[in-house]
N, C-alpha and C positions, 0 to 999 in steps of 0.2 A: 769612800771619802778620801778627797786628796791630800797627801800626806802631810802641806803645810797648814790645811785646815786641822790635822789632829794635831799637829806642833803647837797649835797657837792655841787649842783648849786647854792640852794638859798645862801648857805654862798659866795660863790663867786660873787654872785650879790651883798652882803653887806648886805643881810636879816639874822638878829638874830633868831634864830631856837632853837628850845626846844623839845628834843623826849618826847615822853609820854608814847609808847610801840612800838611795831614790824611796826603797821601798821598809827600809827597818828603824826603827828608835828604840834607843835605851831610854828607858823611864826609870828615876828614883823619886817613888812617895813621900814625903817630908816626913818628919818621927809621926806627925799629930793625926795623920791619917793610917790609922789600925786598920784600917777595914782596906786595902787595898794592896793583896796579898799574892795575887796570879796575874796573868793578863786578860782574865775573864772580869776581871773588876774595871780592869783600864777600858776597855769595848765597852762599859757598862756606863762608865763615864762620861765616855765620847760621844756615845749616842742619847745619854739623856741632855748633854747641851745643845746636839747637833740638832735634836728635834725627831723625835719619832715620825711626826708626817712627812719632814723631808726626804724619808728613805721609803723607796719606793716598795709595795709589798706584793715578794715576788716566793715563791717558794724553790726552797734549793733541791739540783739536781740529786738525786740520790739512787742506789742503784737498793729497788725495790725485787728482784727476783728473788722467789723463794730458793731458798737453800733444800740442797741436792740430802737424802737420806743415805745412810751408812748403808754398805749392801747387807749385812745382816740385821739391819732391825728391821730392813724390808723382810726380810725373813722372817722371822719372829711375826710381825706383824703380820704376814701372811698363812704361820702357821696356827696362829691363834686364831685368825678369821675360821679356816677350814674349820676347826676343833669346834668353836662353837655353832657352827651353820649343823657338825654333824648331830649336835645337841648335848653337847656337853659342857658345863658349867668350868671356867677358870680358876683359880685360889692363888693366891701370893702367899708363898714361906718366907720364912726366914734363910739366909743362906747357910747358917750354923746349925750345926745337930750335935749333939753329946757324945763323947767318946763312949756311953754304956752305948749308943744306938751304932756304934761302928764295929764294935763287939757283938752284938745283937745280931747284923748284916754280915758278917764272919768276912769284913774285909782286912787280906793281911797287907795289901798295899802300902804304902807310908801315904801319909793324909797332911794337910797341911794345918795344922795346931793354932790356934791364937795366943799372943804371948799375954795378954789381958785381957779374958772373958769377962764379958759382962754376967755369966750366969754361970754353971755347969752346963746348962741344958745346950750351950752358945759358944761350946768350945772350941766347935772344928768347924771348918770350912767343908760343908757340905759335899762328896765324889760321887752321890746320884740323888735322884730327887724320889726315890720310892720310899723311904724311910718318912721323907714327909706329907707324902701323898697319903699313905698305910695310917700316919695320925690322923690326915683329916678326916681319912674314913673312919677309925675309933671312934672321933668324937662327935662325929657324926650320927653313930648306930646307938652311942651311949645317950643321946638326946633325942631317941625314937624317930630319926629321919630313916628313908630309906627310899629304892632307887636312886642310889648315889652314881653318879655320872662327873667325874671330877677328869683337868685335867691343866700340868703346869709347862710353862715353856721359861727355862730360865737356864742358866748357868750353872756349872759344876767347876768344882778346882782338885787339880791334884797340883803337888810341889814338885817344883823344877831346880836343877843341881846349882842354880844359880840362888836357891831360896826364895826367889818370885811363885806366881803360879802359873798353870796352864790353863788355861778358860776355857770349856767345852758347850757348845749350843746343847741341850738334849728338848725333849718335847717326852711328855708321860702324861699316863691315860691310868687312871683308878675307877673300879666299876667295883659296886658290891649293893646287893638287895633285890628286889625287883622293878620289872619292869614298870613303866606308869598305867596304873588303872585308867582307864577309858570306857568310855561308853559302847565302845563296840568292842571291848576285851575286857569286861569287870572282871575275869582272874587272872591278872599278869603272872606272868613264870619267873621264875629267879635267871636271873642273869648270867652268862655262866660262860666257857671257853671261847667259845664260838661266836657269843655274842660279842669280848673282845676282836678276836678274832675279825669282823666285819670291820672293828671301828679303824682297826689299826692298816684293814689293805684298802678299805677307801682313803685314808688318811695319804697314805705313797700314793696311790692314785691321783690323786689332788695335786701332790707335792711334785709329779712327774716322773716316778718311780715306778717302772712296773716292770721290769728285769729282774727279779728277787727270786729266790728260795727258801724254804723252812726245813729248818733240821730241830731234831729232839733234842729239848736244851739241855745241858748238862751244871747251869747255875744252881746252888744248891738252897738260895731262897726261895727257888721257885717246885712247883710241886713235877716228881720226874714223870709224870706219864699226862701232864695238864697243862703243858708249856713250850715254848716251841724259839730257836732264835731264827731271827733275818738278816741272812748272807746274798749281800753281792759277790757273786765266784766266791774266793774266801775268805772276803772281809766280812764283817760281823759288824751289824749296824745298827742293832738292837734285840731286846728278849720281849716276849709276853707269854703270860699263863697265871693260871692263878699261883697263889703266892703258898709257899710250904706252910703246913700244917704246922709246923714247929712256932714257923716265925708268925705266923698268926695269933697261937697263944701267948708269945713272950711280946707280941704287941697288943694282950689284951683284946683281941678281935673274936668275940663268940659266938656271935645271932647270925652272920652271914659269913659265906664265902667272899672274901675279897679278890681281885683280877686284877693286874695292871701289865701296863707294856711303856718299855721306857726306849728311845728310841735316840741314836746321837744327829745329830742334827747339820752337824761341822759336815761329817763323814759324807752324810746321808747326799748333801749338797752337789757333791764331786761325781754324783750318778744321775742328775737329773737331765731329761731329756731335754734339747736345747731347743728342738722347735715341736709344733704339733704337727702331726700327720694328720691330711684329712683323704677318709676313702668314702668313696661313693656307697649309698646304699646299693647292696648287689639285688636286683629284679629277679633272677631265678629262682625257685623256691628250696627250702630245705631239705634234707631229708635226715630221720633220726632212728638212731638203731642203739638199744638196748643190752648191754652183754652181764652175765650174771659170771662170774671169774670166783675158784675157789684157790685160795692161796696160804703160804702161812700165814699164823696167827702176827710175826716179827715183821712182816715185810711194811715198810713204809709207803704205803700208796702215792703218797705226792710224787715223789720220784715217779712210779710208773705212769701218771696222770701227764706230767712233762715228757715224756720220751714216746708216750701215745698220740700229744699233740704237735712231736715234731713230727712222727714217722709221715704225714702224708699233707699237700697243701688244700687237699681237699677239707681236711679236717676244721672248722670252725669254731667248735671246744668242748670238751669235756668235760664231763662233773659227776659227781659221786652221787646218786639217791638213796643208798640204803644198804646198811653192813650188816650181816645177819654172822651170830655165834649160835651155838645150841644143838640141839640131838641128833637133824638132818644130816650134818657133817662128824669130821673126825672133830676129836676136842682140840689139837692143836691147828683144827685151819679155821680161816672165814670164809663169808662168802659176800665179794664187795657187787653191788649193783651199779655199771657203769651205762651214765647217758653219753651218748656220743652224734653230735650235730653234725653230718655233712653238707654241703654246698660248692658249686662249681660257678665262680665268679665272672666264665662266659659264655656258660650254655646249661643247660638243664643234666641234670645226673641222668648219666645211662645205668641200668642196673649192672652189668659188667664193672662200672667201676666202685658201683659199694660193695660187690664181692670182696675184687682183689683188692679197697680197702680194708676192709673189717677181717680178711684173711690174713693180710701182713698184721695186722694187731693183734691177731691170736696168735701168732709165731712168735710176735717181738715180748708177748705175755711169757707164753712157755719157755722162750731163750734167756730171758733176764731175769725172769722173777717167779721159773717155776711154777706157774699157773696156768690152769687148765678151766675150761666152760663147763660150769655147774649141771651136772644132768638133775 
């Protein structure tokens, strides 16, 4: 509307007006008109004398693109997908736990306090989320559920020398009860190391993580010979195993073994693979050789498992069938059952080379780890 068409409304309404140039006016509303308090009143003016049908109806430009996501709630969001595809149920905590529950977890770290709690229970800003994981399974077992499959992806805080916090992504996994009855397994088994275990390498899997290690964990919530942490080289990216026998009682936990694995998420981020590799299905066929190795009872097989599937490119991978202890052996050894896949990615295996393979693995056995082929 051109400007001296709006000049000559508002003076007719009795509003004092003052140009200033081509395209602005000061407007003063007379005392008697209250209701004219922004310049969203004055347009509202304008256009009820000027005639609504006179203005042509057009719709304004606007810039409609959806807005770009944070890169970590793309994370999040993509970690919680995995979690529950692999069939595990979600929960939301609270981010507070109770200073008994930080004494409870025998953390000596400094925590970061609330200066006015709404509760006792809502003291502290939560430094991992298994304290609250460990309740939902309580309350869970104490109301006759079971096959408990829980798992959280939230935030942690510890305090920073500035008094702020530090925010950490983590992702954690609680398992406790059995399996789900089914029709093709009406007696599910209790759930148990291993079963974590699965959830936690397909989870890196997923996340583009498969460069990892397991060392015997040394956290003292966790039970010492049922637990294990995950180290890229030697950082430390998370623990799983089931949970101390201690701390299961002092959390009330008695019908089931509980499990979790709590993983940092920030950390984990900084090692994932940045593109996919794709290889061809190889056409030659396999071939598989079985070695029975007796070793100490102490020796950590993972280790040997990784330095059997470096030794040779023939090697396609290895895995464990079956550990035997008991009266065939001495009492301090075992005796691990090793599957081993070879294949040759451009011709067919000659038997000459699964000798001088499966030969160097009996050397690299005996040289490293003291182990010798079970008669």
């Amino acid at each position: 509307i051109e400007i001296d068409v709006v000049g000559k409304i508002l003076t007719n309404l009795g509003i004092n007006i003052k140009t200033l140039n081509s395209t602005t006016i000061i407007a003063t509303p007379p005392s008697y008109r209250g209701d004219l308090t922004r310049t969203a009143d004055l347009y509202e003016e304008i256009i009820r004398m000027y005639g609504f049908d006179n203005i042509e109806n057009k719709m304004p430009e606007e810039n409609i693109r959806p807005g770009v996501k944070d890169s970590m709630t793309v994370v999040v969001d993509e970690a919680k997908e995995i979690l529950a595809k692999l069939g595990l149920q979600e929960v939301i905590n609270y981010s507070f736990i109770s200073k008994d529950a930080i004494k409870m977890l025998g953390i000596t770290e400094p925590t970061l306090e609330i200066t006015n709690p709404i509760s006792d229970d809502m003291a502290v800003m939560r430094p991992t989320l298994i304290y609250s994981l460990l309740s939902n399974v309580r309350d869970n077992l104490n109301r006759n559920q079971n096959g408990l499959r829980f798992f959280e992806v939230s935030r942690v805080f510890t305090p920073k020398e500035d008094g702020l916090a530090n925010e950490t992504l983590r992702a954690s996994i609680a398992l406790a009860g059995k399996t789900f009855k089914t029709l093709w397994d009406p007696k599910p088994e209790a759930m148990d190391f291993y079963t974590l275990k699965g959830f936690v390498e397909k989870f890196l899997e997923y996340m583009g993580v498969t460069r990892y290690q397991l060392d015997r964990s040394e956290d003292k919530n966790f039970h010492p010979g049922r637990s294990a942490d995950i180290r890229i080289g030697k950082v430390k990216i998370g623990t799983f195993g089931e949970i101390h026998p201690e701390l299961a009682e002092n959390m009330d936990i008695k019908r089931e073994r509980a499990y979790v694995a709590e993983l940092d998420l920030t950390t984990l981020l900084n090692y994932r693979a940045k593109k996919v590799k794709y290889e061809r299905i190889v056409k030659y066929p396999e071939v598989t050789r079985d070695l029975a190795v007796v070793l100490d009872r102490d020796v950590l097989v993972g280790k040997m498992l990784e330095d059997i599937k470096k030794s040779s490119n023939l090697i396609e991978s290895v895995a464990i069938f079956d550990v035997y202890q008991g009266e065939k052996i001495e009492a301090d050894k075992k005796s691990v059952a090793i599957s081993i896949v070879l294949r040759k990615k451009d011709g067919t295996l000659e038997e000459s080379d699964i000798n001088i393979t499966v030969d160097k693995i009996l050397k690299l056995i005996a040289k490293n780890y003291n182990g010798e082929i079970r008669q």
